[in-house]
PyMOL commands that place a pseudoatom at each C-alpha (Angstrom):
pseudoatom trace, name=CA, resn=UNK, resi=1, chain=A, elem=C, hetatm=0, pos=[-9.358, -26.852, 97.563]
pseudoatom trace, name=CA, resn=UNK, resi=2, chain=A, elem=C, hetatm=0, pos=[-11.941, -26.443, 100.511]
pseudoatom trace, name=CA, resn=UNK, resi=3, chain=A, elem=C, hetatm=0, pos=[-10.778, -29.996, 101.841]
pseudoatom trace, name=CA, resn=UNK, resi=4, chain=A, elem=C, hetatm=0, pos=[-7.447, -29.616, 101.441]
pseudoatom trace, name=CA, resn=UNK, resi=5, chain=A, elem=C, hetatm=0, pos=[-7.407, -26.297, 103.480]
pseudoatom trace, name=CA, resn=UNK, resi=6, chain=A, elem=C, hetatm=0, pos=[-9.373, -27.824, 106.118]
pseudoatom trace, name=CA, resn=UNK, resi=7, chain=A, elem=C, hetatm=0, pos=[-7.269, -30.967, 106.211]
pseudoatom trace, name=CA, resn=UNK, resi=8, chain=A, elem=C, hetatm=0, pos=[-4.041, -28.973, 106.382]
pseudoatom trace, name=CA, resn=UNK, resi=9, chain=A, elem=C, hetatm=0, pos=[-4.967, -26.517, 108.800]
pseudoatom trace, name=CA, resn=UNK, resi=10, chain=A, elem=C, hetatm=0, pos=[-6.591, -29.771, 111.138]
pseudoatom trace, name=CA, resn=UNK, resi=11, chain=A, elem=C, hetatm=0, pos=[-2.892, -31.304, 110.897]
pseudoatom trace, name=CA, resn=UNK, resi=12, chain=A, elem=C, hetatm=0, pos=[-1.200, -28.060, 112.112]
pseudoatom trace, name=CA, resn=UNK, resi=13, chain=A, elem=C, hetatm=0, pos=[-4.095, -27.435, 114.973]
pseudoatom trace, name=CA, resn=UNK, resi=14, chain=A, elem=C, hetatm=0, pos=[-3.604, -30.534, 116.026]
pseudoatom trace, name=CA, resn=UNK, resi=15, chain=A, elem=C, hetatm=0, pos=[0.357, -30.524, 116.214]
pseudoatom trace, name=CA, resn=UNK, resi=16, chain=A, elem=C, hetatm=0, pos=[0.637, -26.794, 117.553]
pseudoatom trace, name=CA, resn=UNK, resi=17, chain=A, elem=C, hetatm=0, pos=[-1.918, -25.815, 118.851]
pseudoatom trace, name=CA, resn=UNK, resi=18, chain=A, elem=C, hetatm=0, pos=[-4.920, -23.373, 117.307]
pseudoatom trace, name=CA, resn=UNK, resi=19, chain=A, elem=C, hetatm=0, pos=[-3.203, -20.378, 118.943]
pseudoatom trace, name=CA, resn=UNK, resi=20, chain=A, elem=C, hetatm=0, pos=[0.369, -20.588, 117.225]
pseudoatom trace, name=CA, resn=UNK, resi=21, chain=A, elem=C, hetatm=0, pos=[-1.027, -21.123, 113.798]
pseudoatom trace, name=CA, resn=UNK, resi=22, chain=A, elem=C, hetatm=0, pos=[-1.555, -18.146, 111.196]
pseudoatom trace, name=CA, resn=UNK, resi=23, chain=A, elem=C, hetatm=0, pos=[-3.740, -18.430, 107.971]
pseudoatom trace, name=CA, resn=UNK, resi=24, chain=A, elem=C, hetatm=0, pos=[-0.282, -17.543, 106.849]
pseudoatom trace, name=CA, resn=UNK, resi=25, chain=A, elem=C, hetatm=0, pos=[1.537, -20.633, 107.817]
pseudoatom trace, name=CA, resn=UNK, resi=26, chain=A, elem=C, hetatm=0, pos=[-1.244, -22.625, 106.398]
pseudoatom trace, name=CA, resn=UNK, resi=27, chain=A, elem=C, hetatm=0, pos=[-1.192, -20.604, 103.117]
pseudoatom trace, name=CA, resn=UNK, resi=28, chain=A, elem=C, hetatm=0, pos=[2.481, -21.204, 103.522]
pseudoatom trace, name=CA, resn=UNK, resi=29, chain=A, elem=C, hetatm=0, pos=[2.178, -25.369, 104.156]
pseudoatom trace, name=CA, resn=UNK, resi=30, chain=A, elem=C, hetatm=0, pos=[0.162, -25.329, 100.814]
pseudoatom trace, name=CA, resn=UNK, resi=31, chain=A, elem=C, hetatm=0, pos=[1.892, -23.122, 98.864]
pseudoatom trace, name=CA, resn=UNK, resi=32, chain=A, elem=C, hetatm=0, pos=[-1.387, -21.136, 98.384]
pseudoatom trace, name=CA, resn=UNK, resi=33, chain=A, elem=C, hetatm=0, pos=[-1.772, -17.325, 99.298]
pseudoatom trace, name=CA, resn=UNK, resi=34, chain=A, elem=C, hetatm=0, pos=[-3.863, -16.520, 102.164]
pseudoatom trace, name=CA, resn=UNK, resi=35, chain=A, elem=C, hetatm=0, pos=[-6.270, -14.923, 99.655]
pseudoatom trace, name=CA, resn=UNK, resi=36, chain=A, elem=C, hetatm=0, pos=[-7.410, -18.182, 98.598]
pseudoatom trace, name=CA, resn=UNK, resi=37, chain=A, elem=C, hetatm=0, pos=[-7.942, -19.630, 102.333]
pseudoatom trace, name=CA, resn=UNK, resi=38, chain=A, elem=C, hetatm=0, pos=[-10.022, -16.400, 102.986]
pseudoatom trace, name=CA, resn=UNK, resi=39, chain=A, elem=C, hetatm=0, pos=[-12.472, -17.573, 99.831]
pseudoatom trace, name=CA, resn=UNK, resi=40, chain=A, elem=C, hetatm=0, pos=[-13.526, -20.839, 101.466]
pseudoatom trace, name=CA, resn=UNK, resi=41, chain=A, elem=C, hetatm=0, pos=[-13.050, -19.716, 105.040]
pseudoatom trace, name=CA, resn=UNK, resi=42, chain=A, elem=C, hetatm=0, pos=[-13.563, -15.463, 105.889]
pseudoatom trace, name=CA, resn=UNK, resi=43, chain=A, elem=C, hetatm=0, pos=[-11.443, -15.607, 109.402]
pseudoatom trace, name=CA, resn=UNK, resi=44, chain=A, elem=C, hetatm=0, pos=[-9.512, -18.160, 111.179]
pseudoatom trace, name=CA, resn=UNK, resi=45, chain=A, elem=C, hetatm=0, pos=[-12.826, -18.650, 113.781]
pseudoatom trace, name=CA, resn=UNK, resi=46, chain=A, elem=C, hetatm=0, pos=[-14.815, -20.189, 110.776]
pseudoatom trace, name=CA, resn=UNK, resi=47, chain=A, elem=C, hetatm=0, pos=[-11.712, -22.923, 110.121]
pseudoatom trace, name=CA, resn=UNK, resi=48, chain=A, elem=C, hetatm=0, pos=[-11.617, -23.491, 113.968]
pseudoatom trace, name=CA, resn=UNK, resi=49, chain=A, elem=C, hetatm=0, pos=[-15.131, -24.502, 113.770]
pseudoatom trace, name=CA, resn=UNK, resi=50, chain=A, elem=C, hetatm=0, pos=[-15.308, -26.120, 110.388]
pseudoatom trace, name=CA, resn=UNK, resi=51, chain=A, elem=C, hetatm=0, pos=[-12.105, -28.262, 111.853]
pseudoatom trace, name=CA, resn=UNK, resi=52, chain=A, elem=C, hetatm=0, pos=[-14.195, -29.113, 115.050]
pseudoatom trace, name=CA, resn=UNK, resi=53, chain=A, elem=C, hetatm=0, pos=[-17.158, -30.483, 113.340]
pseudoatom trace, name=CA, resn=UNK, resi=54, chain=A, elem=C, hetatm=0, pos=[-15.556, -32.463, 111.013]
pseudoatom trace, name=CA, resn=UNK, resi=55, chain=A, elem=C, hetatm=0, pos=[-13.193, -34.046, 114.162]
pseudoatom trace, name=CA, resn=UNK, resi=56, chain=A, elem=C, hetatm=0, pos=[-16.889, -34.512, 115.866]
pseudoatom trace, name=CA, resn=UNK, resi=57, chain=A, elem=C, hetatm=0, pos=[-18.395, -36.240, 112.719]
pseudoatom trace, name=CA, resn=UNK, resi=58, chain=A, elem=C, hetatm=0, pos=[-15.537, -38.620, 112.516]
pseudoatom trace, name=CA, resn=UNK, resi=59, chain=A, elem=C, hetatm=0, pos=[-15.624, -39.209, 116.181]
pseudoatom trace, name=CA, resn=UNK, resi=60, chain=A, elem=C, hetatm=0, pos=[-19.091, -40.145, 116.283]
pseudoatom trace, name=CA, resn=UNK, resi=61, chain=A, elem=C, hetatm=0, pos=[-18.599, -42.082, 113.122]
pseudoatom trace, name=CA, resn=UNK, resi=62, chain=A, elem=C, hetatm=0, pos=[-15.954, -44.294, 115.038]
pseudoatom trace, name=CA, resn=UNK, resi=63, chain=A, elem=C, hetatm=0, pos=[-18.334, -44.676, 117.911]
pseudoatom trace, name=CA, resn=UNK, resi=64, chain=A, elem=C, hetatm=0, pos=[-20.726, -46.301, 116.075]
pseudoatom trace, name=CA, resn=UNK, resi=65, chain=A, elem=C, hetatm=0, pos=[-18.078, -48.336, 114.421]
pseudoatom trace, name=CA, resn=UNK, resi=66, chain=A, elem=C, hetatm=0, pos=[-16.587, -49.177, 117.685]
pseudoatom trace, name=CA, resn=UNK, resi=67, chain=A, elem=C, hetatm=0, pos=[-20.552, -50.307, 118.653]
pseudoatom trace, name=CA, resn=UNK, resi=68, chain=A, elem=C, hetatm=0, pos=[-20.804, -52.752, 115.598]
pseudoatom trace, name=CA, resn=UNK, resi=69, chain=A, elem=C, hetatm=0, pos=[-18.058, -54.050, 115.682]
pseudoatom trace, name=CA, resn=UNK, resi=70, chain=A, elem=C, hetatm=0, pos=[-17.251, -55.093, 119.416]
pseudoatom trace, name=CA, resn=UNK, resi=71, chain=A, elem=C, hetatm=0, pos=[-20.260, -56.237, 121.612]
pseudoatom trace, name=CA, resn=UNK, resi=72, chain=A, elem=C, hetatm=0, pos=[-17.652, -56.524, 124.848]
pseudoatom trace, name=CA, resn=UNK, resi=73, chain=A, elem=C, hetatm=0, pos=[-17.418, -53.375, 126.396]
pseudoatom trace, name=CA, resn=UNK, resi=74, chain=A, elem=C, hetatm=0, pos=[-13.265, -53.917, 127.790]
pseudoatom trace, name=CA, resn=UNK, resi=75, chain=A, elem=C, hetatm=0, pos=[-12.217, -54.941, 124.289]
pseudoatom trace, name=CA, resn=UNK, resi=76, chain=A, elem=C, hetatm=0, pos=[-14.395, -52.107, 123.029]
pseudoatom trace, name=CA, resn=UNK, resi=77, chain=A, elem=C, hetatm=0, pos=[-12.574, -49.503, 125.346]
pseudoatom trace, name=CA, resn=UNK, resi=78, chain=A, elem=C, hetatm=0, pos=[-8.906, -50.260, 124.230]
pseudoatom trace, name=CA, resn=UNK, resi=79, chain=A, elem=C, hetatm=0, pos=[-9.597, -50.993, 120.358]
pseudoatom trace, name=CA, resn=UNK, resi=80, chain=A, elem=C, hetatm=0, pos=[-10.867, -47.112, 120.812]
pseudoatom trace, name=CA, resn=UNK, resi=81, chain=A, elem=C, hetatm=0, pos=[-7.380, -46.309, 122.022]
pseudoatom trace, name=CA, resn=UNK, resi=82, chain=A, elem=C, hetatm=0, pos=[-5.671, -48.482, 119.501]
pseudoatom trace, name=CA, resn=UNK, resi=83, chain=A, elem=C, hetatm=0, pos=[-7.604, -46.439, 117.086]
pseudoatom trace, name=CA, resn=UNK, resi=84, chain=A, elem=C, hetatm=0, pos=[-6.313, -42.605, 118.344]
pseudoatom trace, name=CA, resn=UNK, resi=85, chain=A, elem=C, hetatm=0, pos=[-3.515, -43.722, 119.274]
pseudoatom trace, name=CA, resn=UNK, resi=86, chain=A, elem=C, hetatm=0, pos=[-1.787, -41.618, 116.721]
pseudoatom trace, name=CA, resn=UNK, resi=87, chain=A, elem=C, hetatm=0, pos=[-3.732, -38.917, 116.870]
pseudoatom trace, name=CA, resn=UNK, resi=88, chain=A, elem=C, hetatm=0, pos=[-2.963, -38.707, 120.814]
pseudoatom trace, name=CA, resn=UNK, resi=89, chain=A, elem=C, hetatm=0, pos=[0.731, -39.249, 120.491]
pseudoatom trace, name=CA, resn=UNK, resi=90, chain=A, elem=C, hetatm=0, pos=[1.052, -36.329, 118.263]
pseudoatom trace, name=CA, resn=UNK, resi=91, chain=A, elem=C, hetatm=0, pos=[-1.884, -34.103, 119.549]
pseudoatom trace, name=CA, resn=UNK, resi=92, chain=A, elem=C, hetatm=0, pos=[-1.091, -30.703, 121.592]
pseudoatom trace, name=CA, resn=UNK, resi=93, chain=A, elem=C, hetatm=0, pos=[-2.513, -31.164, 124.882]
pseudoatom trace, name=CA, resn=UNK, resi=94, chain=A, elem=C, hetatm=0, pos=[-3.063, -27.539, 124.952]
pseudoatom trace, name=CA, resn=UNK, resi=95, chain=A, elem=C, hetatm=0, pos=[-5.478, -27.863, 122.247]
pseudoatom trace, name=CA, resn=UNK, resi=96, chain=A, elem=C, hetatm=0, pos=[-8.356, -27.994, 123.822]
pseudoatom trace, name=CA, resn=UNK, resi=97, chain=A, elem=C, hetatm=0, pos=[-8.016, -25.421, 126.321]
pseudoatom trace, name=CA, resn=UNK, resi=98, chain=A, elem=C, hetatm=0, pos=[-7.533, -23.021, 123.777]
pseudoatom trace, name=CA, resn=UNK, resi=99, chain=A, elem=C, hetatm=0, pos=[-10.348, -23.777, 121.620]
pseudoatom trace, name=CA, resn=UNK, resi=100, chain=A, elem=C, hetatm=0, pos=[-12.145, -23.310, 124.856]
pseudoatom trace, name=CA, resn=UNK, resi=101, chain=A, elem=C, hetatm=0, pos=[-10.497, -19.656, 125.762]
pseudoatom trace, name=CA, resn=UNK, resi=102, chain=A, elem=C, hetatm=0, pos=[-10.466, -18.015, 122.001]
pseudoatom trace, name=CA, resn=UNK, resi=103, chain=A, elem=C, hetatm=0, pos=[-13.227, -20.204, 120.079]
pseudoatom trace, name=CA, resn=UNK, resi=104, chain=A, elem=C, hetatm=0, pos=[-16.104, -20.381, 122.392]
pseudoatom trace, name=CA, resn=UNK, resi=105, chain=A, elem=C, hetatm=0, pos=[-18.693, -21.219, 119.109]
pseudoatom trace, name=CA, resn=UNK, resi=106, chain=A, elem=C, hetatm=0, pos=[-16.035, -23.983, 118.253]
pseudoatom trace, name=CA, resn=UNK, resi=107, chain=A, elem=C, hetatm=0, pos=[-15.844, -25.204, 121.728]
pseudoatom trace, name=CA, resn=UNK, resi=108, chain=A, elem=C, hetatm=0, pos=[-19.631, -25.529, 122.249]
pseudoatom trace, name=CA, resn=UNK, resi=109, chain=A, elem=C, hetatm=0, pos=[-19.640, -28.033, 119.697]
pseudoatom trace, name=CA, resn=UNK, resi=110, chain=A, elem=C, hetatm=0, pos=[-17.757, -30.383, 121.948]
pseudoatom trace, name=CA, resn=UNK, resi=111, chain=A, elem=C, hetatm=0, pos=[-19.960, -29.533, 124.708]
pseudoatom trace, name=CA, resn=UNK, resi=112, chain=A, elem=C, hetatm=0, pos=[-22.799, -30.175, 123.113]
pseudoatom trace, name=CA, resn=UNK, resi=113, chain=A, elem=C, hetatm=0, pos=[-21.282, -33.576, 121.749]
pseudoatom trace, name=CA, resn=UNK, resi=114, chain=A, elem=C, hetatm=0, pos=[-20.164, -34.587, 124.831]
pseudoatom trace, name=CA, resn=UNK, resi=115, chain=A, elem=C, hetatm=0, pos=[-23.746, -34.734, 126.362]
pseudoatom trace, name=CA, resn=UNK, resi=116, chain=A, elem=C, hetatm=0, pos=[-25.407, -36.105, 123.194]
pseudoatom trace, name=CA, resn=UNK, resi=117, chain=A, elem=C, hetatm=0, pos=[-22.880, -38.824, 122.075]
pseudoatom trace, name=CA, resn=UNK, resi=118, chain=A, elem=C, hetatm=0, pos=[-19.961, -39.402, 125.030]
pseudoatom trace, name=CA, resn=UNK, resi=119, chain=A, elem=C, hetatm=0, pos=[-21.715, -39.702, 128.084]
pseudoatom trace, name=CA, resn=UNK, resi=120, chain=A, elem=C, hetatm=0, pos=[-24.801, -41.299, 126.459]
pseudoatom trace, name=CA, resn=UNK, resi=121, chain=A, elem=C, hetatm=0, pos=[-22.457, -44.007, 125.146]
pseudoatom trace, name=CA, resn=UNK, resi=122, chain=A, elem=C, hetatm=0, pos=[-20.576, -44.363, 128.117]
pseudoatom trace, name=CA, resn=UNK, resi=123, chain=A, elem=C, hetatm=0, pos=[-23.462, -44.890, 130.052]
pseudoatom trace, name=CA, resn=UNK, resi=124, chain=A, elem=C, hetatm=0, pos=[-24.581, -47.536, 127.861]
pseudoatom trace, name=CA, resn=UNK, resi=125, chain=A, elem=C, hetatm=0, pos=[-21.493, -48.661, 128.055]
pseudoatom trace, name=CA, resn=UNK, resi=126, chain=A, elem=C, hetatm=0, pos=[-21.403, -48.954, 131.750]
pseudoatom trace, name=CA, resn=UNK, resi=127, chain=A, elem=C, hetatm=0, pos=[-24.394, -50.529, 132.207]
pseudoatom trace, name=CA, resn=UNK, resi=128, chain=A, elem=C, hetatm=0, pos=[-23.955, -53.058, 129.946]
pseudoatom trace, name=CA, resn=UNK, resi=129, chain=A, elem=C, hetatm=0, pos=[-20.696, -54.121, 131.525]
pseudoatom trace, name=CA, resn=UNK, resi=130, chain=A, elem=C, hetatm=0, pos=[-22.424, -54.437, 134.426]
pseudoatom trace, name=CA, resn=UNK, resi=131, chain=A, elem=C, hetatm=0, pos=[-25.112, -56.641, 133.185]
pseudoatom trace, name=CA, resn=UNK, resi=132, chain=A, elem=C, hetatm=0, pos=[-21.754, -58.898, 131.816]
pseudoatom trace, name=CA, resn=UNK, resi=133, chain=A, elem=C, hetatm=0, pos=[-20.708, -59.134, 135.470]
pseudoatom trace, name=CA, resn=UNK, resi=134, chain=A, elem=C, hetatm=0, pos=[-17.867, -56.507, 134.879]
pseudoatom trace, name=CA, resn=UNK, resi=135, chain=A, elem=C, hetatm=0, pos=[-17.784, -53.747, 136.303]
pseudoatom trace, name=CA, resn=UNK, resi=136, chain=A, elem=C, hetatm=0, pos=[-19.341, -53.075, 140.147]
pseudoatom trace, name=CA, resn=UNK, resi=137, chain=A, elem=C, hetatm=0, pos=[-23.642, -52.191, 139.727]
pseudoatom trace, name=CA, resn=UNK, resi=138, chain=A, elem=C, hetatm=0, pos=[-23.074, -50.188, 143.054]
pseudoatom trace, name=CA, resn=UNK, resi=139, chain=A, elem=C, hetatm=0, pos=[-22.141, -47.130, 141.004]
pseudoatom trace, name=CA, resn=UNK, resi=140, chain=A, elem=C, hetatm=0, pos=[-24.242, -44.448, 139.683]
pseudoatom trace, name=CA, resn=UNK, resi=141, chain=A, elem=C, hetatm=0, pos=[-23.534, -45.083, 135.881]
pseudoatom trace, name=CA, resn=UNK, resi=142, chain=A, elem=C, hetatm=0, pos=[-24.682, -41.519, 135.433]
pseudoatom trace, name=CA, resn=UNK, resi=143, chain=A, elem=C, hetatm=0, pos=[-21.785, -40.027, 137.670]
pseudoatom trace, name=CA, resn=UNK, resi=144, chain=A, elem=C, hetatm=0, pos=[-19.753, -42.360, 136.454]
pseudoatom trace, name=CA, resn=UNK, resi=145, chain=A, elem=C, hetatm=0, pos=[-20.208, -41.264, 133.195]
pseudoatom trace, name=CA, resn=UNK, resi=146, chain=A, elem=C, hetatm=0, pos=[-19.440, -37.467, 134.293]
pseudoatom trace, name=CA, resn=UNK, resi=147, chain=A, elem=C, hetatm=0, pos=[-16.028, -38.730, 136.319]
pseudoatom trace, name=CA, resn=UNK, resi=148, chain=A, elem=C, hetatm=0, pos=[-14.835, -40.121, 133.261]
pseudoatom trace, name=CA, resn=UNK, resi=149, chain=A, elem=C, hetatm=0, pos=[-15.545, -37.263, 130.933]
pseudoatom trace, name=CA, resn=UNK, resi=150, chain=A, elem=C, hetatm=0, pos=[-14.283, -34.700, 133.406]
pseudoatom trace, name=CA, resn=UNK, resi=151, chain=A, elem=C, hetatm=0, pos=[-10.770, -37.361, 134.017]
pseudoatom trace, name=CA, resn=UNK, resi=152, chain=A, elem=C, hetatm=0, pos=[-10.263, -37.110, 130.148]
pseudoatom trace, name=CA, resn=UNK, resi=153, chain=A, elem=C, hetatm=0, pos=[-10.785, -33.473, 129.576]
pseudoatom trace, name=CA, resn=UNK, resi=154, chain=A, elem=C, hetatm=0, pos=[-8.033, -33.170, 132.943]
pseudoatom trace, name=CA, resn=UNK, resi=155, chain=A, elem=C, hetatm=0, pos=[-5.628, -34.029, 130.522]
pseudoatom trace, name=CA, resn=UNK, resi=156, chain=A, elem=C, hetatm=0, pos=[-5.923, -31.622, 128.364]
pseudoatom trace, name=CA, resn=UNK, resi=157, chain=A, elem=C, hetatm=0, pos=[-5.735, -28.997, 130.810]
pseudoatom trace, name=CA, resn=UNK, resi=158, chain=A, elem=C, hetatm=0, pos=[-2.041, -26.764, 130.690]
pseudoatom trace, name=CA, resn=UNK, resi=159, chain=A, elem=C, hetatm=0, pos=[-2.102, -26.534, 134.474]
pseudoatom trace, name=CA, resn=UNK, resi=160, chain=A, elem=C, hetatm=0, pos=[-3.090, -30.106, 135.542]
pseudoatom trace, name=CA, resn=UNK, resi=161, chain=A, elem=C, hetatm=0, pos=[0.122, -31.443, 135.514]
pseudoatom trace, name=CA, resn=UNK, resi=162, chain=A, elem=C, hetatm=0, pos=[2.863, -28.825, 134.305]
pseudoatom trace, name=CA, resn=UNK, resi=163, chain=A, elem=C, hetatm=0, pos=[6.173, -31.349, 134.300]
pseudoatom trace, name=CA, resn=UNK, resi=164, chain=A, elem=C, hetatm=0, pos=[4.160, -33.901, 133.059]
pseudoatom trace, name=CA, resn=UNK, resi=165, chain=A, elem=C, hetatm=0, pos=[6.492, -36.234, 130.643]
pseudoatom trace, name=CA, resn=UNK, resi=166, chain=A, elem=C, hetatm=0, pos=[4.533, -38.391, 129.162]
pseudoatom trace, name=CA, resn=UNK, resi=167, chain=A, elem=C, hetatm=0, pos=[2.651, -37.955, 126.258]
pseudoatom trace, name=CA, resn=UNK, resi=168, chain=A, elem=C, hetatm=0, pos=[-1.449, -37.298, 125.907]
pseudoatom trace, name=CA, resn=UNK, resi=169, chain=A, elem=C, hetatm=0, pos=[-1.448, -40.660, 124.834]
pseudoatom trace, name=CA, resn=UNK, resi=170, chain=A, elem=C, hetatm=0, pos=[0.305, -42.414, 127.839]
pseudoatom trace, name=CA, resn=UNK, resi=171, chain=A, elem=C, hetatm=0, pos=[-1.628, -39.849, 130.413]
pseudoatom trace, name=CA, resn=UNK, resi=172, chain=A, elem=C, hetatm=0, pos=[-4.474, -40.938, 128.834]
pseudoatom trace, name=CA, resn=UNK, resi=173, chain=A, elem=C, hetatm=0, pos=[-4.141, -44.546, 129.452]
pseudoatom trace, name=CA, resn=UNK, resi=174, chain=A, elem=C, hetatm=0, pos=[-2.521, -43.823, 132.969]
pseudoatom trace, name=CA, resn=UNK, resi=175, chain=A, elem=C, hetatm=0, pos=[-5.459, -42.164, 134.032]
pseudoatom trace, name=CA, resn=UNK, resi=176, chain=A, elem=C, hetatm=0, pos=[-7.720, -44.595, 132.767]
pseudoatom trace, name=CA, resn=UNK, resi=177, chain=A, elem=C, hetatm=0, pos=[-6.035, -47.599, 134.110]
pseudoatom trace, name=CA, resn=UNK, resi=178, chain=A, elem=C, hetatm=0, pos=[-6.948, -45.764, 137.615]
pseudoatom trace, name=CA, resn=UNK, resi=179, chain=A, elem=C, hetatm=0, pos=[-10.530, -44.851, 137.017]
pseudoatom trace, name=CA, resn=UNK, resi=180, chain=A, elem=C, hetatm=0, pos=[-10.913, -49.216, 135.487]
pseudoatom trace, name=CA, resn=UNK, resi=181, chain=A, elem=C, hetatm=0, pos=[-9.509, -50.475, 138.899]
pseudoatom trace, name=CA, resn=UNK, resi=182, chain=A, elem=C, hetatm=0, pos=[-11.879, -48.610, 140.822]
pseudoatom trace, name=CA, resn=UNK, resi=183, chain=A, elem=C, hetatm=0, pos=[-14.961, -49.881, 138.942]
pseudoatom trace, name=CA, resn=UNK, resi=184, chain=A, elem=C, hetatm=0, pos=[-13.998, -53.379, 137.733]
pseudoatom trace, name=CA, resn=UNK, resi=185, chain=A, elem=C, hetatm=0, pos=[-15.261, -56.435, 139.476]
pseudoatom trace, name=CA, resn=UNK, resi=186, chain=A, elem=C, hetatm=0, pos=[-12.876, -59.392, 140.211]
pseudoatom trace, name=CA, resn=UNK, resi=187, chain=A, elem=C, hetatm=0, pos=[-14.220, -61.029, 136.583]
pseudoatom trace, name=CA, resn=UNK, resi=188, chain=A, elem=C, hetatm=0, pos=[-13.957, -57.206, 135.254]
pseudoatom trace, name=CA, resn=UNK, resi=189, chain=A, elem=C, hetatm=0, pos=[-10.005, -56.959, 136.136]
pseudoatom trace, name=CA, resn=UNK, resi=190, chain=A, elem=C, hetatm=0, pos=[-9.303, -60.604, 134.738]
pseudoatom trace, name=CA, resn=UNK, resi=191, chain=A, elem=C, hetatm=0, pos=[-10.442, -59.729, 131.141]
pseudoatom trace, name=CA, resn=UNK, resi=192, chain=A, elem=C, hetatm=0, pos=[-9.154, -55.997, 131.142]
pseudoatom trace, name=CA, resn=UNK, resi=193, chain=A, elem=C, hetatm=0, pos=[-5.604, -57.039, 132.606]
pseudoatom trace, name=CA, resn=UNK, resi=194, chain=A, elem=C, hetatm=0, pos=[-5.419, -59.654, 129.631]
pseudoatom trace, name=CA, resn=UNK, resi=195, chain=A, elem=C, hetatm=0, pos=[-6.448, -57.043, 126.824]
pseudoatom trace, name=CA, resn=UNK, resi=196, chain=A, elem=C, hetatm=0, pos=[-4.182, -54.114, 129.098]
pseudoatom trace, name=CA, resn=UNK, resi=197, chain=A, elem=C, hetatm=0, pos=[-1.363, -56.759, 128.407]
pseudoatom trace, name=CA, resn=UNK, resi=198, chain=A, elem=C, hetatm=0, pos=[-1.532, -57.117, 125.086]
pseudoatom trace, name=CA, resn=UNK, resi=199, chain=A, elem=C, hetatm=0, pos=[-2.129, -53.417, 123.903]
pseudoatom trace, name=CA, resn=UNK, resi=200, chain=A, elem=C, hetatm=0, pos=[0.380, -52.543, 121.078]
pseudoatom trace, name=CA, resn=UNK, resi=201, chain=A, elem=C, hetatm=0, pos=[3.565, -50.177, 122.782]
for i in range(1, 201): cmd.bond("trace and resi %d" % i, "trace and resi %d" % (i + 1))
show_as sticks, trace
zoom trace
């Protein structure tokens, strides 16, 4: 019952936002009474949390998914969009802001993975690229690293862009495509264009 709580009240976070959504309209979604949500979870902090970790255990499971998988760091990037695509399409941007505002405990958990798993990988990801001959070695990898963090996290911010019409997912890749064509080398921009061109609509 645990599980299915937790992967009920992830959908609704997710879609609405963890501000809009009551134990009682997950109770409601499962045809449960809130009773039972408060015996595997005593407030609505604790599923915040318990919803964070388990998004940050499956992130960092696809990371190292991503790492066996796909040795070229381009193809790498995009197969990781391919891969939350969904999830971004349907995800309240305002989601993240407001774990940040009413869940501090929950939000330090993405802090915290965001300096041991994201910007370590990116990093590595950098630098490798480089070594390929893709991206420019004139860049410090480590600022690079914080630049791209920071331009993802923009996106999730309710003031950023307030008339924005696309969705997270297409802001996501807009703002990537501009942050690629600053680093890429002439061979970098080749083989991204060529994956860019083929990613599914």
């Amino acid at each position: 019952m645990k599980s299915r709580i937790l992967q009920k009240g992830t959908e609704l976070f997710f879609r609405y936002g963890v501000k809009a959504v009551t134990m009682d309209a997950i109770a409601g979604e499962l045809g449960i009474s809130k009773k039972t949500i408060y015996q595997h979870f005593p407030d609505k902090d604790s599923m915040v949390f318990e919803v964070v970790k388990s998004f940050i255990e499956q992130d960092v499971a696809k990371w190292n998914e991503l790492d066996r998988l796909y040795s070229n760091v381009i193809e790498k990037m995009f197969k990781s969009f391919e891969m939350t695509k969904d999830l971004l399409a349907h995800m309240n941007p305002r989601i993240l802001f407001e774990i940040q505002k009413y869940f501090p405990n929950a939000y330090q958990l993405f802090v915290d993975h965001g300096e041991k798993c994201i910007h370590l990988n990116l990093i590595a990801d950098f630098k490798k690229g480089a070594q390929y001959g893709f991206f420019r070695n004139d860049i410090d990898f480590e600022l690079l690293a914080r630049l791209r963090m920071a331009e993802v996290n923009l996106a999730f911010n309710p003031d950023f862009f307030k008339n924005n019409k696309l969705s997270l997912y297409e802001t996501q890749l807009v703002l990537l495509d501009i942050f690629m064509r600053g680093i890429l080398t002439e061979k970098g921009l080749i083989l991204y264009t060529s994956y860019q061109n083929n990613l599914p609509k």
